[in-house]
N, C-alpha and C positions, 0 to 999 in steps of 0.2 A: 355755727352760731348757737347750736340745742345747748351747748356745752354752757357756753356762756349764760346763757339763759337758766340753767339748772342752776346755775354757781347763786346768781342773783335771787332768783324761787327761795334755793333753802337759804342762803345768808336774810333774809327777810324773815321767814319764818325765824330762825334762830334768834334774831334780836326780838320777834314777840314773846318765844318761849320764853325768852331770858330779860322778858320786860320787868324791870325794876318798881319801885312802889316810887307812889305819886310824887315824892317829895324828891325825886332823885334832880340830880342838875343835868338838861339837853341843853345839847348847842350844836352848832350850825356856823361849820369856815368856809370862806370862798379867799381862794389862793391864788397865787402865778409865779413862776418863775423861772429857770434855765435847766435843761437836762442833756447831759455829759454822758454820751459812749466812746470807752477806749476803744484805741482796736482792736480787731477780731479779726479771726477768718468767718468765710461764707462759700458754702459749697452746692455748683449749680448739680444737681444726677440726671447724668446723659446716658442713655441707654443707645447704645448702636445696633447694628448685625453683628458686627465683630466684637462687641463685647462691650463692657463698662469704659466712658472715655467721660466720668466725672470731671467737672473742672472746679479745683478749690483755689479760692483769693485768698491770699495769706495777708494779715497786719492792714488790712482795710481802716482808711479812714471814716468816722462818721461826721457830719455835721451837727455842733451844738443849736438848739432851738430853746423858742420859748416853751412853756408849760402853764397850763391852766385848768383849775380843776373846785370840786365841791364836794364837803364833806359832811357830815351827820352821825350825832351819837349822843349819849348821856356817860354820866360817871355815876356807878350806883351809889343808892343812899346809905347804905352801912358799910359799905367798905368806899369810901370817897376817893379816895387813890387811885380805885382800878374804873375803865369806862371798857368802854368797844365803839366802834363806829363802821359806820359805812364812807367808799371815800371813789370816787370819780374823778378821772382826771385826762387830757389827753398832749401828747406830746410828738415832736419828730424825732426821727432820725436815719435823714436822708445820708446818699451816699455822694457826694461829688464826684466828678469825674476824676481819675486819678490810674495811676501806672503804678502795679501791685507784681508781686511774685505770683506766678500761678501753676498749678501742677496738674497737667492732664498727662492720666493713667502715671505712669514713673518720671517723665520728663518734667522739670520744671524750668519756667523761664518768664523775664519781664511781658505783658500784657496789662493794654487799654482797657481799660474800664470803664463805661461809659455811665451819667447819671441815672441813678432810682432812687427813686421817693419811698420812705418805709411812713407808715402814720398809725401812731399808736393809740388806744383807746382803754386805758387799765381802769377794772373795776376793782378793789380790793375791801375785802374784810379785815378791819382790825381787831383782831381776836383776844391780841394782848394791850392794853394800852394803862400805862403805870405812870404816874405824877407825884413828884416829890411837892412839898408847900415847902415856901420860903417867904417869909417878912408875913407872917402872919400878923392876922390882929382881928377886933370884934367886928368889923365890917369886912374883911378877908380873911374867913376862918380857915380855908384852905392855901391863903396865901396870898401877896401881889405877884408875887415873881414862881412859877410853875415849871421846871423841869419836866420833862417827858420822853418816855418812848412806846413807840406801835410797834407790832408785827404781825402779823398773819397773811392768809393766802392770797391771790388776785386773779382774775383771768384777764386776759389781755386780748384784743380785738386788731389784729393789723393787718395792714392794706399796703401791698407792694404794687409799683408803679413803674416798669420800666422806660425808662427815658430816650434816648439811645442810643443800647443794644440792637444791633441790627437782625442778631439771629432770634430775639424775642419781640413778640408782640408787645403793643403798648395798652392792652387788656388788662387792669388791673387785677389780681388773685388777694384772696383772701384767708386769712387762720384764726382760727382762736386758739389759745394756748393757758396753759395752768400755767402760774409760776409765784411768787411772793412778793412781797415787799417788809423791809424794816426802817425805821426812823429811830430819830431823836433829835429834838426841837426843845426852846425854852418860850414860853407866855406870860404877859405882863400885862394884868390886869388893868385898865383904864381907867374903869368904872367897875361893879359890880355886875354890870350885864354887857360887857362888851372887854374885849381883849387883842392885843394883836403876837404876831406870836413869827418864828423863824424856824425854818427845820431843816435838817439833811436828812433823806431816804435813796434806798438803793433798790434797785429792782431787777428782777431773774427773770428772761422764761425764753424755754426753745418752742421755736416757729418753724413750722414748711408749707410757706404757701406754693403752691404749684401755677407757676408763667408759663405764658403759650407760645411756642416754637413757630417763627414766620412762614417756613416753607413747608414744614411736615403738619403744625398744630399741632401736634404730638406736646403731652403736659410734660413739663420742666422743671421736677419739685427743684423748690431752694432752700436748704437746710443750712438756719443763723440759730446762734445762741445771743441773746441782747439783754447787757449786762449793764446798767445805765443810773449812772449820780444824778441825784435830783437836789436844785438846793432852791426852798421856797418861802415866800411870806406872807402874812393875809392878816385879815383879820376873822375874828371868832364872837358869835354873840351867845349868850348862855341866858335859859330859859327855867 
C-alpha cells in the first residue's frame, strides 16, 4: 500500500508544481460504466519438497462489470488544448467458475476452476491529456464539441478473494501494482459550465497477490497480467 500511497503524494505535489494561473479552466467528472477483460492466463507458484509444481490456467474467462469512478483536473490557460487530471475509479474482474487447460510442471490437462473475486481500485495520473475544439464560436471559444485523449501512469489497488478452491483459503490477499492507462473520448458541451462526454480507455498492470494454502498456510503468490477495455460516460462540470 506505501506504493500506492507514494504514487498519490507526488501525483499531488506535481499538479501544485504545475499549478496553472488563475484564469485556467478546472473541472470535475463523475462517471460509470462497463469494463471488458479478455482472456488470459494466471499462474498459482507452488513450491513443494520435490520441486516447482506451478499451476498455470490458460485462456481464463473473466467476468464483465460495472465501473465507477471521479475525476479532477484543469486545462492550462495558454496552451487550452493540453490539461492533466487526476482520475479514481473502481471496477471488477471476477473469475467464474469454469474448466480451463492447465499445466502443472510439463503435463497439461482439462481442470475445474473454481470462483474468485479480483476487485480493482485504479488511481491514475493523466499526464497527457490533449483536446481538439470543434464548432467553435464566441460563447464556446474552445468549442461545443471536444475530442480528446489521456494517458499516463496508475497504480492499481487489488483484492483477490478466493471462492471455492478448496486448496486455498478464503482470506482475501492483497497488491498494489504500477501499470497505465490511455483513453480517447469526445465532450459536448451543454452549457458553458457543464458537459457530458463518452470515452474508451485501456488499462495494464501485473499483480501478485499471495492466497493462503488451507492445510500448510503456506503463501501462494498468484501471478496475472489484467489487460482490461473500459468504455464510460458521465458528465463533466467546468469551473
Amino acid at each position: 500500500m506505501r506504493l500506492g500511497n507514494t504514487f498519490l503524494a507526488t501525483s499531488f505535489v506535481s499538479l501544485i508544481a504545475a499549478a496553472p494561473p488563475a484564469f485556467a479552466e478546472w473541472f470535475a467528472d463523475l462517471y460509470g460504466g462497463a469494463a471488458y477483460t479478455p482472456n488470459s492466463d494466471m499462474t498459482l507458484v507452488v513450491n513443494t519438497p520435490g520441486g516447482n509444481a506451478d499451476h498455470t490456467f490458460h485462456d481464463m474467462k473473466w467476468d464483465t462489470s460495472g465501473e465507477l469512478g471521479l475525476r479532477a483536473g484543469f486545462w492550462f490557460d495558454r496552451a487550452r488544448w493540453y490539461g492533466m487530471a487526476l482520475d479514481v475509479f473502481r471496477f471488477n474482474a471476477n473469475l467464474p467458475m469454469q474448466t480451463v487447460d492447465t499445466t502443472i510442471g510439463m503435463a497439461t490437462a482439462p481442470a475445474t476452476l473454481q470462483k474468485i473475486d479480483f476487485a480493482v481500485a485504479g488511481f491514475g495520473l493523466d499526464v497527457v491529456r490533449v483536446r481538439l475544439p470543434l464548432a467553435t464560436s464566441q460563447k464556446y471559444p474552445m468549442g461545443r464539441f471536444q475530442p480528446y485523449v489521456t494517458a499516463g501512469p496508475a497504480v492499481f489497488r487489488v483484492r483477490v478473494t478466493n471462492r471455492g478452491n478448496g486448496e486455498l483459503t478464503t482470506q482475501p490477499a492483497y497488491d498494489t501494482a504500477v501499470g497505465y492507462k490511455a483513453g480517447a473520448g469526445l465532450s459536448w458541451q451543454l452549457t458553458t459550465g457543464a458537459a457530458i462526454f463518452a470515452e474508451y480507455r485501456y488499462t495494464h498492470f501485473h499483480a501478485e497477490p499471495e492466497l493462503q494454502g488451507t492445510i500448510t498456510g503456506v503463501r501462494v503468490p498468484m501471478q496475472f497480467d489484467l489487460n482490461t477495455h473500459h468504455a464510460v460516460a458521465g458528465v463533466s462540470f467546468h469551473f
